[in-house]
N, C-alpha and C positions, 0 to 999 in steps of 0.2 A: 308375706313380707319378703322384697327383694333379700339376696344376701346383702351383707354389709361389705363395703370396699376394703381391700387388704391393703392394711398400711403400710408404707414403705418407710421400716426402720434405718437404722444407720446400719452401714453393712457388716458384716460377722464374716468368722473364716469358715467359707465353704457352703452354707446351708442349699443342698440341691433336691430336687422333687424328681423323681419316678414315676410313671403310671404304665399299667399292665392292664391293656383293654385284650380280654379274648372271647371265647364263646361262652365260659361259666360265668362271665362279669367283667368289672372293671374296678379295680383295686390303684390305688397311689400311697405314695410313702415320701419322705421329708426326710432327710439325713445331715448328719453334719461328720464331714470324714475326719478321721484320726488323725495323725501326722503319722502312723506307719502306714497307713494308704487304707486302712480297714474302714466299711462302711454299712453302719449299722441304722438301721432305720426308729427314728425316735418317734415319729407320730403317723400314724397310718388309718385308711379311708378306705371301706368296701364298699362294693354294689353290688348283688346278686345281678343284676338286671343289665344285659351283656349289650353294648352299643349297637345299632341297626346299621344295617347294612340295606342300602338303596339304588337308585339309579347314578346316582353319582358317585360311588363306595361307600366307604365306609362314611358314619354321619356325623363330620365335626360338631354340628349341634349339641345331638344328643348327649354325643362323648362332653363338652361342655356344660350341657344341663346339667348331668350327673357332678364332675368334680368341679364347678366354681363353688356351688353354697358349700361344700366340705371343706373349702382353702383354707377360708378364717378360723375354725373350729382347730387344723391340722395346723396355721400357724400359731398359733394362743398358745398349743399345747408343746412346741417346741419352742418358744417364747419364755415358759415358765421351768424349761432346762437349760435355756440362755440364764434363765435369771442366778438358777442356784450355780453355776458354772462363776459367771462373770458380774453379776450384781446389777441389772438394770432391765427396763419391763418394755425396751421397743423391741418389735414383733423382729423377726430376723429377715435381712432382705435373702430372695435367693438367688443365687450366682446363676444356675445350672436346671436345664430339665430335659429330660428324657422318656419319648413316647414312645413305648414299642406298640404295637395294634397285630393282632392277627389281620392277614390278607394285605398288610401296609405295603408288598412288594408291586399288589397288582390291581389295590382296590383303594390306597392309601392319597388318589388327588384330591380331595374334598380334604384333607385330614392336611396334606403339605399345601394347601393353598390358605387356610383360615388360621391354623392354630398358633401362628406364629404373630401374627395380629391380636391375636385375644391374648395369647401372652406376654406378648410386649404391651398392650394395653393396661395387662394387671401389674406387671411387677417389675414399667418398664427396661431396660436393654438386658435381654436376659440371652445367654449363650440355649440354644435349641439341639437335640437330636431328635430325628424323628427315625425312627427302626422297626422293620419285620420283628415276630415276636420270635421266632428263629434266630436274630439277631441278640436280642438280647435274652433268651432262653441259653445261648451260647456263652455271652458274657456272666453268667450269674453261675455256670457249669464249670466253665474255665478259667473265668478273667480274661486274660490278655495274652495268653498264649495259643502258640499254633496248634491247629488240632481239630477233630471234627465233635459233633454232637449228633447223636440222634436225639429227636420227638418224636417217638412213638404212642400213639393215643387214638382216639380215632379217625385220628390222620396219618399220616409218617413224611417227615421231610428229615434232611440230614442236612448240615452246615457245616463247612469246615471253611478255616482259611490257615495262607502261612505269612497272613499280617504284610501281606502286601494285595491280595484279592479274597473276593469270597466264594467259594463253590459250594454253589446251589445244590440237591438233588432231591426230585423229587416234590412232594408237595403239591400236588398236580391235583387234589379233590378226588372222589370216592369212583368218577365216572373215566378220568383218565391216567390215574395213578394213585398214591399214598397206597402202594403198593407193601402188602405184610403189613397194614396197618389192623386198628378194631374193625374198622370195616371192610376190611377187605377178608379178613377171617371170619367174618360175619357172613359176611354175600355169598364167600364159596360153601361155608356150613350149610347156609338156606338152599342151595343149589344142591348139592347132594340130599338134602332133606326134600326135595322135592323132586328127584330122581327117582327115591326109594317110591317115595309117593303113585308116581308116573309105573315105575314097574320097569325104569332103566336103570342099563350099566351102570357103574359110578356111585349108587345112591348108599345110602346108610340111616337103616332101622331105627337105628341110635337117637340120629339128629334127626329124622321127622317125626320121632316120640317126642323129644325135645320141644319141636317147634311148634307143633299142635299146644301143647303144655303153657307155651311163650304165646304163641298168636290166634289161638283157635283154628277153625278150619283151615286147611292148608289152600285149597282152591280159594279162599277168601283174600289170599294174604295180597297179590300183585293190587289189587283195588283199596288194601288200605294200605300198602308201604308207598304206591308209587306215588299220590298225588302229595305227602308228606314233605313239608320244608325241610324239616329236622332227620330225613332221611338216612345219611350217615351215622347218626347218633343211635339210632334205632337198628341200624343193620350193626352195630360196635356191640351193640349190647344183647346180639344170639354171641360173641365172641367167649363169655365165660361159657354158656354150654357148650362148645366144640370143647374147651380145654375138659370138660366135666366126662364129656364123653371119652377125651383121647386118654384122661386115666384111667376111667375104664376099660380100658383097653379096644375102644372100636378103632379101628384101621384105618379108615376114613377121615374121621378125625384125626388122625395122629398123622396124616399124610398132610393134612390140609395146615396143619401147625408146623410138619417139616419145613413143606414151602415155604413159608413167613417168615421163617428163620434165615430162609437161602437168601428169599427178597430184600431183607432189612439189613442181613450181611453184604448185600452186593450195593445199596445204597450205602452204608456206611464205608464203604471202601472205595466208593467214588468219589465222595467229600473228602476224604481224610489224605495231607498231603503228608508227607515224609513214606519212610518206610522202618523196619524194624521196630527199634526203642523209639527213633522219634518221632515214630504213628502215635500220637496218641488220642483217646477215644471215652468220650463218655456218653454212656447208655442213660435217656430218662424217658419221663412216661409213666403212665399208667397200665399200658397194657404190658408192662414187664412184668407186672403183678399175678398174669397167670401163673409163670412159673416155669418148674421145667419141662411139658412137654412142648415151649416155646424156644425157653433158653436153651437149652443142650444142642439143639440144631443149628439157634442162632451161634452159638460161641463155638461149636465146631464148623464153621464157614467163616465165621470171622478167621479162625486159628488158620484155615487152607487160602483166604484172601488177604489178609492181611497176618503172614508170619511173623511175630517178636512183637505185636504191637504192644501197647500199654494200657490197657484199660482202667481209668479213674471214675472213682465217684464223684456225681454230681457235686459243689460246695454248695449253689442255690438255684432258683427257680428264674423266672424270669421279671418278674418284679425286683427282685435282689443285681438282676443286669441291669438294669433300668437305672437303678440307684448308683454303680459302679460305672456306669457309662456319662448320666450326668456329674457323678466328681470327678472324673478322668475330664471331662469337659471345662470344667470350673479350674483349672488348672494348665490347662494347656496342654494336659496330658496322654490324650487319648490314642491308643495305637493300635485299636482295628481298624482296618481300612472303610474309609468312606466310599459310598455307593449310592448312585440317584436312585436303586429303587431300594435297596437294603437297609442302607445307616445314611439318610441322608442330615447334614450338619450344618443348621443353621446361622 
């Protein structure tokens, strides 16, 4: 059964939709902002099953297969917090939406040529951003202030702006950068593991015990890593044995998590505008999760690259930008700067 058409109620204050397409899924959420600017998300939509990536980038289609039948379901249910709020049962129009997409900067024409049609179709004149998920990974980190971000994961890009441009760095994929990323501490791990292997300089015992343990035969591994799509993801995930190793104290290991630290601190200081106190910088990611034989190298090159900076914790993720950037949108309010391939605003 088709989904069912989303009605268009009589308008409310604020209600804006979010979605966060990246490589674990596609997720959207539905908000109705505060009047002190806070934005919490009232009804929300998962998909494990991560949008396709094609000849044309990414697939507005599919991205649309996935969240139109979840609309009605997401607005009903933020309908029946209209109700006990303000007393009446039509569905809430929404002002505001904001798509961030992994790849949106350089794979995102298929996604800014359609989606703006299909959602003016559903819920006619609807204010649009369409943004890198670096875009709004930043806005859910920082808001609206100046300042950089890393995403560290098994990529690495850094983002910073000072709210008049945005500086890019990095992000460049597993073959020409994302440099100190999972996979790049993954590739050099297997590189040395296949050193020792060979009976060359550089190698380590450590990680070809490791690797054999992880992939089987080591001679086997170039014939099952390289014809793999998911390539990166698989060279991210020897990155917890190098950290396993470097507590154990192999050298090799512990050199090769040096470098990531120097890598990630030298991209994060290329983003990040100001200098002293008003550098400011927040670290996120998953591959912070190793620990210290990653952190202590990273945060002493941060401290020799960038002296006095400020380092904050994340507030949200990037769905949580999503949401912050379509109510700054429903209001007139928005003060990251727009970019034809970053935050473009429809």
């Amino acid at each position: 059964m088709p989904p069912r058409p989303v009605r268009r109620g009589r308008a409310v204050s604020g209600w804006v939709l979010g979605v966060d397409s990246g490589g674990s899924g596609l997720r959207a959420a539905l908000a109705r902002p505060a009047p002190d600017g806070r934005v919490t998300a009232a009804s929300t939509f998962v998909s494990r099953t991560p949008v396709r990536t094609g000849v044309a980038g990414i697939d507005a289609g599919h991205l649309w297969e996935q969240l139109l039948p979840a609309l009605p379901g997401m607005l009903e249910r933020a309908a029946r917090e209209e109700d006990g709020a303000q007393g009446h049962a039509d569905p809430p129009t929404v002002a505001a939406v904001c798509v961030g997409a992994a790849g949106m900067a350089t794979l995102g024409d298929d996604l800014r040529a359609r989606l703006p049609r299909e959602l003016a179709g559903l819920f006619g004149p609807v204010r649009l951003a369409l943004a890198a998920d670096a875009v709004t990974g930043y806005a859910g980190a920082l808001g609206e202030r100046a300042g950089a971000v890393v995403a560290a994961g098994t990529g690495m890009i850094a983002l910073g702006t000072d709210l008049r441009v945005w500086r890019r760095v990095d992000g460049w994929g597993h073959l020409l950068g994302d440099c100190g990323s999972g996979a790049w501490i993954g590739r050099a791990g297997l590189e040395a593991a296949m050193r020792a292997h060979d009976g060359r300089a550089g190698g380590s015992a450590a990680l070809l015990a490791a690797a054999r343990e992880r992939f089987g035969d080591p001679a086997s591994l170039p014939g099952s890593l390289y014809p793999r799509p998911d390539r990166p993801a698989v060279l991210a995930s020897f990155a917890p044995s190098v950290a396993a190793a470097a507590v154990a104290g192999d050298a090799v290991a512990t050199a090769v998590l040096g470098e990531a630290g120097r890598q990630i601190a030298e991209t994060a200081a290329a983003a990040c505008p100001g200098s002293g106190e008003d550098a400011v910088l927040a670290l996120t990611g998953g591959l912070l999760n190793i620990g210290a034989p990653l952190l202590d190298p990273l945060h002493a090159h941060l401290d020799r690259l960038l002296p006095g900076h400020r380092a904050v914790a994340a507030v949200g993720g990037p769905l949580e930008g999503a949401l912050l950037v379509a109510a700054r949108l429903a209001t007139d309010g928005l003060r990251l700067p727009a970019d034809d391939a970053l935050l473009r605003v429809v």
